[in-house]
C-alpha positions as CSV (number, residue, x, y, z in Angstrom):
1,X,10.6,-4.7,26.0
2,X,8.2,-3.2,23.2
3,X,8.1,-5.0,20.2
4,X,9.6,-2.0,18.0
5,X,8.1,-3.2,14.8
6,X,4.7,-2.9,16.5
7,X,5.1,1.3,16.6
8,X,3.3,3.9,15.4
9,X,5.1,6.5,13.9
10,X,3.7,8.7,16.7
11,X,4.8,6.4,19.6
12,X,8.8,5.6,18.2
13,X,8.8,9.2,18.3
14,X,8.0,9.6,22.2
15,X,10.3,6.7,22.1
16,X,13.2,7.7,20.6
17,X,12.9,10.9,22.8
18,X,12.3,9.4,25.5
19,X,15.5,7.1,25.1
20,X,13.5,4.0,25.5
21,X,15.6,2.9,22.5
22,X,17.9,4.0,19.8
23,X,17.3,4.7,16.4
24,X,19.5,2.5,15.5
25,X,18.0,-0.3,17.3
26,X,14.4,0.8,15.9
27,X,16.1,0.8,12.7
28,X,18.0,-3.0,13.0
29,X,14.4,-4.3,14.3
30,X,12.7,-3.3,11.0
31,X,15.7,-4.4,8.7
32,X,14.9,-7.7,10.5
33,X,11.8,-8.2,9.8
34,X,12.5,-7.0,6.1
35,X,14.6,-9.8,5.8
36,X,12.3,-12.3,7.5
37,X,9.4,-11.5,5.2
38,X,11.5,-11.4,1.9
39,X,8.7,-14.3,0.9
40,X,6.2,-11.3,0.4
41,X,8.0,-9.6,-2.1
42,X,7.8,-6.1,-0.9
43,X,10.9,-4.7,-1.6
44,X,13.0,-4.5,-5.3
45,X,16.1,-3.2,-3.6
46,X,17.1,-3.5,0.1
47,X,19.3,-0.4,1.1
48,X,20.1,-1.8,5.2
49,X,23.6,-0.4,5.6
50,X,22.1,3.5,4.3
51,X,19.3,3.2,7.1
52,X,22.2,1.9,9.6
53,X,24.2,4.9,8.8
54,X,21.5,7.7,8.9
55,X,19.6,5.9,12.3
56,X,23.4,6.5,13.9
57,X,23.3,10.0,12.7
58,X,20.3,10.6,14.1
59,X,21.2,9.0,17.3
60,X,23.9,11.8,17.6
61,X,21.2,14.1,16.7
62,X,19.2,13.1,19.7
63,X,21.7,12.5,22.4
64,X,23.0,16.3,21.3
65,X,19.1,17.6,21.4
66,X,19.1,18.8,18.1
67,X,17.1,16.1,16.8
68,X,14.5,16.6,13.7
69,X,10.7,16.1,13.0
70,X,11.0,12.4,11.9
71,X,14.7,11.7,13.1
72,X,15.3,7.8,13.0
73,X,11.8,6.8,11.7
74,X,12.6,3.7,9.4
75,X,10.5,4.2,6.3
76,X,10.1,2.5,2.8
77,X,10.1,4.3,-0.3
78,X,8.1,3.4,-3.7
79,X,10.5,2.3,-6.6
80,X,8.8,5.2,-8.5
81,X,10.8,8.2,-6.1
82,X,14.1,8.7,-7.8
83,X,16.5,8.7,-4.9
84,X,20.4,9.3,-5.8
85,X,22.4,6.4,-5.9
86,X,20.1,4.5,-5.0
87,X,18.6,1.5,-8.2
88,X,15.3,3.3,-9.5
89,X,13.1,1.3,-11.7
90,X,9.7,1.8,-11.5
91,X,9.4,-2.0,-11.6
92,X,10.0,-2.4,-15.2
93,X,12.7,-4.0,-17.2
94,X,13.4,-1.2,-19.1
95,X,14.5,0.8,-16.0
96,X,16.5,-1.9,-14.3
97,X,19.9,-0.6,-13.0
98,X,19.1,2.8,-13.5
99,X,20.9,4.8,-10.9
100,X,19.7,8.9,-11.0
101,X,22.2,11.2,-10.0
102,X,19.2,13.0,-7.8
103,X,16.8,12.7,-5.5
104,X,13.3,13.7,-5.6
105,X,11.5,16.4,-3.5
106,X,9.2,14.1,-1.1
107,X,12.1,11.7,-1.0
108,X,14.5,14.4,0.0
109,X,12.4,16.3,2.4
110,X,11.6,13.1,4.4
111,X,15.7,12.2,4.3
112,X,16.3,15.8,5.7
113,X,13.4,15.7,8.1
114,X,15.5,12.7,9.6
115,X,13.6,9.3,7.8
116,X,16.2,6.1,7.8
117,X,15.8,4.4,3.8
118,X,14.7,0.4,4.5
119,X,14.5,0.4,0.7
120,X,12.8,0.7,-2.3
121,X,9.1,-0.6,-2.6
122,X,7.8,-2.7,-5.1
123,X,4.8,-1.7,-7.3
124,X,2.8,-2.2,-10.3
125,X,5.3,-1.3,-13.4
126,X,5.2,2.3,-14.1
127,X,2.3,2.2,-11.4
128,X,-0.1,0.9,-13.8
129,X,-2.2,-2.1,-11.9
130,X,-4.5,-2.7,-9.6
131,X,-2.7,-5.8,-8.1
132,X,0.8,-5.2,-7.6
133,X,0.8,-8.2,-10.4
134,X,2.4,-6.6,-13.2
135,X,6.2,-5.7,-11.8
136,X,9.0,-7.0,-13.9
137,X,10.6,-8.2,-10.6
138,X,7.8,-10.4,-9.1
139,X,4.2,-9.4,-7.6
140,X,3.8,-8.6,-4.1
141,X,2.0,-11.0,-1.9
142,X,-0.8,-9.5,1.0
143,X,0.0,-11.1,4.5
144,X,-3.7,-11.3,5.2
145,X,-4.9,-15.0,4.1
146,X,-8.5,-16.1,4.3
147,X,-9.7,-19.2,4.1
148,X,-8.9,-20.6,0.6
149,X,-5.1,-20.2,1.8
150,X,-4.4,-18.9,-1.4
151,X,-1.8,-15.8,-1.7
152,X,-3.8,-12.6,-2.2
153,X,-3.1,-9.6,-3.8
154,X,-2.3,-6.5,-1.8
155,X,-3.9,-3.6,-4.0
156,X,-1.8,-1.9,-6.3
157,X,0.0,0.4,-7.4
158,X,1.4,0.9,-4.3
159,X,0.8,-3.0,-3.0
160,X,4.7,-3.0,-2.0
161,X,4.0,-0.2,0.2
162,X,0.9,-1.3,2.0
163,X,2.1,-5.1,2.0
164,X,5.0,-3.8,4.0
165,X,3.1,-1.6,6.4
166,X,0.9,-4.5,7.4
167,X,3.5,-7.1,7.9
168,X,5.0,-4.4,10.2
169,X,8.3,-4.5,7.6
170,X,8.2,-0.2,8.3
171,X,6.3,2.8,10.0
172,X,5.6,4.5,7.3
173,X,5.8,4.8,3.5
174,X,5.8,6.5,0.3
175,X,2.9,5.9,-2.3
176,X,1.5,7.6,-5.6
177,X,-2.2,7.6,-6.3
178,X,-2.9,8.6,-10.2
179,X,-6.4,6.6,-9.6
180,X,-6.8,5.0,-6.5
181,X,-3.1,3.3,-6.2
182,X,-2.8,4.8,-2.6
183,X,-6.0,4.3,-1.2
184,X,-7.2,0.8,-2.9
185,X,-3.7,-1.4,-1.4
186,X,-4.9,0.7,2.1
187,X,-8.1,-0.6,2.1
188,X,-6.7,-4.6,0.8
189,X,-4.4,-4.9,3.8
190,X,-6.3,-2.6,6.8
191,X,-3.8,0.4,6.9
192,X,-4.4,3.9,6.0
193,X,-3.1,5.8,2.7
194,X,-4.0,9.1,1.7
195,X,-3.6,11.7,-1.7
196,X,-3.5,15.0,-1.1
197,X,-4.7,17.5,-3.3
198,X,-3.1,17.6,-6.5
199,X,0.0,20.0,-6.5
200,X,0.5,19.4,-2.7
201,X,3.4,17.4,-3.1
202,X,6.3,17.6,-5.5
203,X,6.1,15.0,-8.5
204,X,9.6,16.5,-9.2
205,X,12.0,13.2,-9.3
206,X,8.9,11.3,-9.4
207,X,8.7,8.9,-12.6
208,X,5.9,10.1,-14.6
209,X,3.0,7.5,-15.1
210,X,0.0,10.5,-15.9
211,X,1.1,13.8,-14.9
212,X,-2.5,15.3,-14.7
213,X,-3.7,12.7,-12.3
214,X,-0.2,11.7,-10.4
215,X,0.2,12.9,-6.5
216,X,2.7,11.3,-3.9
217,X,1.2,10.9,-0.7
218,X,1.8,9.3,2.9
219,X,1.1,5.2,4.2
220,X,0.8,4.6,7.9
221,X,-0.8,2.1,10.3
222,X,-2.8,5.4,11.4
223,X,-4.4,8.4,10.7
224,X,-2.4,10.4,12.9
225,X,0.8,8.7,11.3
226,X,-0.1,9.8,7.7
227,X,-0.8,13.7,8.8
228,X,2.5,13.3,10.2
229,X,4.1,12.4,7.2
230,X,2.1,15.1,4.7
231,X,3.6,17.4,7.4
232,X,7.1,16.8,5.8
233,X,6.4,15.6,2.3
234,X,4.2,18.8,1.4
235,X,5.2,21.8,0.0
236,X,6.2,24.1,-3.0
237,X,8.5,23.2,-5.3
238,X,9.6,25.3,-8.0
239,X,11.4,23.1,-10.2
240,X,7.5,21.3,-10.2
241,X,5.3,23.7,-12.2
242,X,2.5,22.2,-10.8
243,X,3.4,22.7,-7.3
244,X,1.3,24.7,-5.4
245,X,2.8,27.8,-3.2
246,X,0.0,27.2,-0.3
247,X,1.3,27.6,2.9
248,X,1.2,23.9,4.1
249,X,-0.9,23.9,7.6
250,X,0.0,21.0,10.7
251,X,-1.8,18.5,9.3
252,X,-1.5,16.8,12.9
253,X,-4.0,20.0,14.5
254,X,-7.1,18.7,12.1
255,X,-7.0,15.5,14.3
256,X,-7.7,17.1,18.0
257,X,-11.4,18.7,16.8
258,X,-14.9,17.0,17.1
259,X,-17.2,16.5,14.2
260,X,-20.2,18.2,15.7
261,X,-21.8,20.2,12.7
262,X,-19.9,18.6,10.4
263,X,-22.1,17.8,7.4
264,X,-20.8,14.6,5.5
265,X,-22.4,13.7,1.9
266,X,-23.0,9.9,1.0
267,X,-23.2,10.1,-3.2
268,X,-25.8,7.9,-4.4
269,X,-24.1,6.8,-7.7
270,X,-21.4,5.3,-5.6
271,X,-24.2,2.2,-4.7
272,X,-23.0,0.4,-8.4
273,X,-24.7,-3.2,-9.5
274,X,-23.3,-6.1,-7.6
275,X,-21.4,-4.1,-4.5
276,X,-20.9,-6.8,-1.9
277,X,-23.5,-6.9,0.7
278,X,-20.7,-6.1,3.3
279,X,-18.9,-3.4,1.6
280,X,-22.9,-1.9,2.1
281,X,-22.6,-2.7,5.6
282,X,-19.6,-1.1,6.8
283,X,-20.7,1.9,4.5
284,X,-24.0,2.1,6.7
285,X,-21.9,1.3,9.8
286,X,-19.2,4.5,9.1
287,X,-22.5,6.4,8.5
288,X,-23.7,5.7,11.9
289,X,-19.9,6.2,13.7
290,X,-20.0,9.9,11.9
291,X,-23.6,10.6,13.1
292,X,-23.0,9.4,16.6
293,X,-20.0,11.8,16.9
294,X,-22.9,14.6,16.1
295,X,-22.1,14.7,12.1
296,X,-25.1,15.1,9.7
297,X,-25.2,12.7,6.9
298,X,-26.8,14.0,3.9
299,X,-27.4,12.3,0.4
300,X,-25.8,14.0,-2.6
301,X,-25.7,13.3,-6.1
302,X,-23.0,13.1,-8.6
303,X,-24.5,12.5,-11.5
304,X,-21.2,12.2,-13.9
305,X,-19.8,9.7,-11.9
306,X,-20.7,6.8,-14.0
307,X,-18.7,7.9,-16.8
308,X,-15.6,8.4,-14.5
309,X,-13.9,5.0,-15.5
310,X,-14.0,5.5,-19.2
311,X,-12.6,9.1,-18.9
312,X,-10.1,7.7,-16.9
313,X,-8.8,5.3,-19.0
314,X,-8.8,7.4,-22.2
315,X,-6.5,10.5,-20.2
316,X,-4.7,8.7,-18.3
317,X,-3.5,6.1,-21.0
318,X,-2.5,9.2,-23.2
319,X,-0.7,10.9,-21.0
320,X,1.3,7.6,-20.1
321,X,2.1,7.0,-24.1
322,X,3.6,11.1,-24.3
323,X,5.3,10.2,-21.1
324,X,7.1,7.2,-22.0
325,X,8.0,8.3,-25.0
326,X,11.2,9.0,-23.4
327,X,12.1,5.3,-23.0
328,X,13.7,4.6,-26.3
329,X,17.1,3.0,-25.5
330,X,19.4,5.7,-26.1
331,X,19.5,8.3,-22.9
332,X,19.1,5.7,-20.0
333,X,17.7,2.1,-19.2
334,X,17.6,-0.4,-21.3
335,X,19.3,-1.1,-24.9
336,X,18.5,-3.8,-27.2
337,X,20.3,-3.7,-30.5
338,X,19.1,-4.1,-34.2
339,X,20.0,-3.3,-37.5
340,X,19.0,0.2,-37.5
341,X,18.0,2.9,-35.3
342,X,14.1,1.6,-35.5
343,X,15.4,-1.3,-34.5
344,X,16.9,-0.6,-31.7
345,X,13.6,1.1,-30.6
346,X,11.1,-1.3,-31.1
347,X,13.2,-4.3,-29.7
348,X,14.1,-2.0,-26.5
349,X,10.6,-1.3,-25.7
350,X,9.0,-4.6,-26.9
351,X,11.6,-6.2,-24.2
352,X,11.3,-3.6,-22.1
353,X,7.6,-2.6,-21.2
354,X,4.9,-5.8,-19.5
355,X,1.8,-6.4,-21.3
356,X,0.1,-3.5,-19.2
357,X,2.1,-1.0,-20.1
358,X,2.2,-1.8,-23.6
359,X,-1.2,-1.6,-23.6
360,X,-1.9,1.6,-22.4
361,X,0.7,2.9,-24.4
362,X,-1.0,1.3,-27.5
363,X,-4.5,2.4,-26.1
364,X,-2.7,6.5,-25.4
365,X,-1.6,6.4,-29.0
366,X,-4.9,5.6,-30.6
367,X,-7.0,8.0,-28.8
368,X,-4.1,10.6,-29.4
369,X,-4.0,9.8,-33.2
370,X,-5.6,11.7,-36.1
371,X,-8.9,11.4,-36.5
372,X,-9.7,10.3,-32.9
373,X,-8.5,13.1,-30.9
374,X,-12.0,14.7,-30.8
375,X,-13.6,11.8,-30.4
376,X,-12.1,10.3,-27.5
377,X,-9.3,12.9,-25.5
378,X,-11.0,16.1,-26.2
379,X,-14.5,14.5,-24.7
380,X,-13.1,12.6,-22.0
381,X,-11.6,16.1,-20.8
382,X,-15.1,17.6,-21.2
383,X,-16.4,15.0,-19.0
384,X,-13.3,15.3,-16.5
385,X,-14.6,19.2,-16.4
386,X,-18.0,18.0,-15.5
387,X,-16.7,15.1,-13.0
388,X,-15.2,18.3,-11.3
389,X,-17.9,20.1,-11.2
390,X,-20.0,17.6,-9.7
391,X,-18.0,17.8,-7.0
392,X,-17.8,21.2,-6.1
393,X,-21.6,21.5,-6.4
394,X,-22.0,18.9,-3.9
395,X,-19.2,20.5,-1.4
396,X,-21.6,23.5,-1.4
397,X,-24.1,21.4,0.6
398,X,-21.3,19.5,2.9
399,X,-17.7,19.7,4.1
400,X,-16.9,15.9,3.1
401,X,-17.9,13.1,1.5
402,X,-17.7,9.4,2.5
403,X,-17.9,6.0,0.5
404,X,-16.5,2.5,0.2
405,X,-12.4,2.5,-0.9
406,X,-13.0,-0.3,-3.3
407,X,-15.5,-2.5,-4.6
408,X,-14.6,-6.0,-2.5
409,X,-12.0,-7.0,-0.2
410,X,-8.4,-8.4,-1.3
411,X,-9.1,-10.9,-3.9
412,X,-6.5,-14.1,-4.9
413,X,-3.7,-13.2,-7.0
414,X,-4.3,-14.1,-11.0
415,X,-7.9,-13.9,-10.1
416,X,-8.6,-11.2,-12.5
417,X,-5.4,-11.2,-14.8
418,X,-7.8,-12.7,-17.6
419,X,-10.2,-9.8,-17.8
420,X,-8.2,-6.2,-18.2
421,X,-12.1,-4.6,-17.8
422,X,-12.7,-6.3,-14.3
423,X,-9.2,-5.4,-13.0
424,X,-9.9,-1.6,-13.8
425,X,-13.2,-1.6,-11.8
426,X,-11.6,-2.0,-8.9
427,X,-10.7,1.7,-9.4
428,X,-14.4,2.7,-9.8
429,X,-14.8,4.3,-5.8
430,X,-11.4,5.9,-6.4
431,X,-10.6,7.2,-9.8
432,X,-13.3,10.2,-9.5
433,X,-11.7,11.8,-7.0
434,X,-8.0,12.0,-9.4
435,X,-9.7,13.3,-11.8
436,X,-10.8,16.3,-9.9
437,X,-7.9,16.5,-8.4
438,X,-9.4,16.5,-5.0
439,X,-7.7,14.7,-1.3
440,X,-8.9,11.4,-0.3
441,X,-7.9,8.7,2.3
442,X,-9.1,5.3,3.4
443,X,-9.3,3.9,6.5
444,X,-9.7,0.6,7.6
445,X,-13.0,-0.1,9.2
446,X,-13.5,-3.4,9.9
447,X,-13.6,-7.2,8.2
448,X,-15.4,-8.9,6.0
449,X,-16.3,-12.8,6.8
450,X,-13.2,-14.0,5.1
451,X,-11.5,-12.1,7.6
452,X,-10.1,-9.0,5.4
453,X,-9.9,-5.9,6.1
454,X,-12.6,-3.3,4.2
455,X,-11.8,0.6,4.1
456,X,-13.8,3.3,4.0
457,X,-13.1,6.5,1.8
458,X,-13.0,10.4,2.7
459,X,-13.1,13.0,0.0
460,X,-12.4,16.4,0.9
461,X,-12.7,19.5,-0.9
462,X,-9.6,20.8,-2.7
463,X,-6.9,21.5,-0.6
464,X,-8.9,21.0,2.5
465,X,-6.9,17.5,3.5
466,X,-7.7,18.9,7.3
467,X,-11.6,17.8,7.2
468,X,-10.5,14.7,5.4
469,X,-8.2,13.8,7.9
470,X,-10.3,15.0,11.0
471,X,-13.2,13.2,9.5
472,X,-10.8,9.8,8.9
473,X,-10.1,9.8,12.7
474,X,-13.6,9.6,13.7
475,X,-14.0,6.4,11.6
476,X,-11.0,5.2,13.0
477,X,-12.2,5.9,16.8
478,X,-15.2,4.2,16.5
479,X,-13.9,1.1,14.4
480,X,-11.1,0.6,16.8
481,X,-9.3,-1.7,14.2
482,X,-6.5,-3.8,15.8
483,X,-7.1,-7.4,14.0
484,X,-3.7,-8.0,12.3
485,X,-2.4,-10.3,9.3
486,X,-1.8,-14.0,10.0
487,X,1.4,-13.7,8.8
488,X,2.4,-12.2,12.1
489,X,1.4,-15.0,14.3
490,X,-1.6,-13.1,15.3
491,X,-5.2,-14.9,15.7
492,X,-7.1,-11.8,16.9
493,X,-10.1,-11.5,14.5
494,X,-11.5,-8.8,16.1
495,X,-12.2,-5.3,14.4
């Protein structure tokens, strides 16, 4: 029998129609291998008998022929998605037990479209890493391993999600990208992850990290599997005044065209100091797959591009110190007591917020204070202007653009904890793209000689996730990547 953990999201589908198996065995398979790869961390809360119930519902569904678009397709959902009555924390103390009384738009739309809830994923706290490293409830471990044997980091924010996609724990998941946290952990651990544009899907229900730069988007094993996803999750929302009314295409039509004519722009500021020889490589190589499928490769320039990570990390800190100004110990969450009403605030959200988030809080405050507003927010959102309109100077000349996902290959866990500066340059491929606001996806196109995966990056124009998406499956044709993580018993190197 197939293994069912082994699916695409694409293939369960034909199989659960098909009635080569039940939902609710597709569903029991993945709660089984949930529970045999607890080691790795993935999940903060395990929600088995809510999958059981909605995979029998959906096997009523299917045995009446009245089935939906992703009827008994056992997903995992980022702890950042409230979902109601379900333990939400955005993998901080401070948020521990919180059970919301509603459930978010992407969450809800992939419950109605006919998803079964594994769970809720682990991530960076509040979504602010790089490494999956700084959850209150424990990082997340990668199950690729190279040669040093020790534990690797999976990419963050979303490193529960892609950890669990590539130990086969789910089909398909839920991440946020604010500045590379889908795309970077789908690069680490060779799956694919892509943001939409910003204001494709809801961030109503979603807890709030940046709300300029935050957008949900879909995890898969494939490309096909993430365009089915954005088929469900996208949408207007009007409780989400940042929700776009765009009629929301089939993502899953962008895949069946050819890329003959398609012009594809290669930026040269994207070629930074010390790039691994072999992130080089497999950028030359996805140049090649592109121009062999009759694409024209064409050099580009954005010239802002360089001061993208110090933008970043002046707007997006702000934002996150107005937004978690909520958190004081009163409303919800956590409550420390003291002898006074400061008190009680500054012991709640000393105990309550990790070392990261404390200091982008203190880093929001500063450049949001008196006296520094000008000098720091107000000219980091001039640059963000100009970021944007490097970008849409350069997408008058192509119809996409490709580069590397991130910097190097999964590196060991801790490796970087030391240097706050290093750990945020692992962003540096990624974080241009949030701040225009613009779609991008990785895909995993080949190894690297410790045997892990590297992923190349598509940008797209604004809400054009179609070329993104059509151009993503080219690379993924021609790298043919089937090698899987050791921790599945596999050997096969081969990309």
């Amino acid at each position: 029998m197939t293994n069912l953990t082994d699916l695409t999201i694409a293939s369960a589908l034909d199989g659960l129609k098909n009635k080569e198996f039940s939902a609710t065995e597709l569903t029991t398979a993945h709660i089984t291998a949930m529970e045999n790869a607890r080691d790795l961390n993935c999940f903060i809360t395990e929600t088995p008998e809510i999958a059981l119930k909605q995979a029998e519902a959906a096997d009523v569904r299917y045995a009446n022929g009245t089935n939906l678009a992703l009827d008994g397709i056992p997903i995992g959902m980022k702890d950042l998605f409230c979902t109601d009555g379900t333990q939400t924390t955005a993998a901080s103390h401070i948020l521990e037990g919180f059970i919301p009384q509603y459930e978010s738009t992407v969450s809800g739309k992939l419950w109605d479209a006919g998803c079964t809830m594994l769970g809720k994923l682990n991530l960076d706290e509040f979504a602010m890493g790089s490494a999956n490293t700084t959850s209150y409830f424990g990082n997340v471990i990668n199950p690729w391993k190279d040669d040093s044997g020790k534990d690797l980091a999976p990419g963050g924010s979303s490193g529960g999600s892609s950890a669990a996609l590539a130990a086969r724990l789910c089909l398909g998941a839920t991440g946020t990208d604010t500045g590379g946290s889908i795309r970077q952990p789908a690069a680490f651990t060779g799956i694919c992850g892509i943001k939409p544009t910003y204001g494709r899907c809801s961030r109503w229900g979603v807890v709030a990290f940046a709300s300029s730069l935050d957008q949900a988007g879909a995890m898969a094993r494939t490309v096909e599997d993430c365009a089915i996803m954005l088929n469900t999750m996208c949408g207007h929302d009007g409780r989400d005044s940042t929700s776009s009314t765009r009629e929301v295409p089939d993502f899953t039509k962008a895949l069946e065209g050819d890329l003959k004519g398609k012009k594809i722009g290669i930026p040269k500021e994207y070629r930074v100091d010390g790039m691994p020889e072999e992130i080089e490589k497999i950028w030359s190589q996805g140049m090649e797959w592109l121009k062999n499928q009759g694409a024209e490769i064409v050099d580009v320039s954005l010239p802002h591009t360089q001061y993208a990570l110090p933008t970043y990390y002046i707007i997006a800190p702000a934002e996150c110190s107005s937004n978690l100004a909520r958190y004081d110990g009163i409303r919800y969450g956590l409550r420390e007591t003291g002898d006074d009403l400061r008190d009680l605030y500054e012991l709640t959200r000393a105990t309550g917020f990790g070392k990261e988030v404390q200091r982008r809080i203190m880093i929001g405050t500063y450049v949001l204070s008196a006296g520094y507003y000008d000098a720091y927010y107000l000219k980091a959102q001039k640059i963000r202007r100009l970021i944007t309109q490097d970008f849409d100077n350069a997408f008058e000349q192509v119809d996409a653009l490709l580069t590397p996902t991130a910097p190097s290959s999964a590196f060991a866990l801790g490796e970087n904890e030391d240097d706050p500066i290093k750990m945020y340059l692992n962003d540096v491929f990624t974080v241009p793209t949030s701040l225009a606001g613009l779609p991008g996806m990785s895909v995993p196109a080949g190894l690297d000689s410790k045997g892990l995966p590297l992923g190349l990056q598509i940008i797209g124009k604004a809400w054009d996730e179609e070329t993104v998406l059509n151009v993503a499956r080219g690379i993924e044709r021609a790298a043919n990547f089937t090698a899987k993580p050791q921790i599945l018993g596999l050997k096969d190197k081969a990309a």
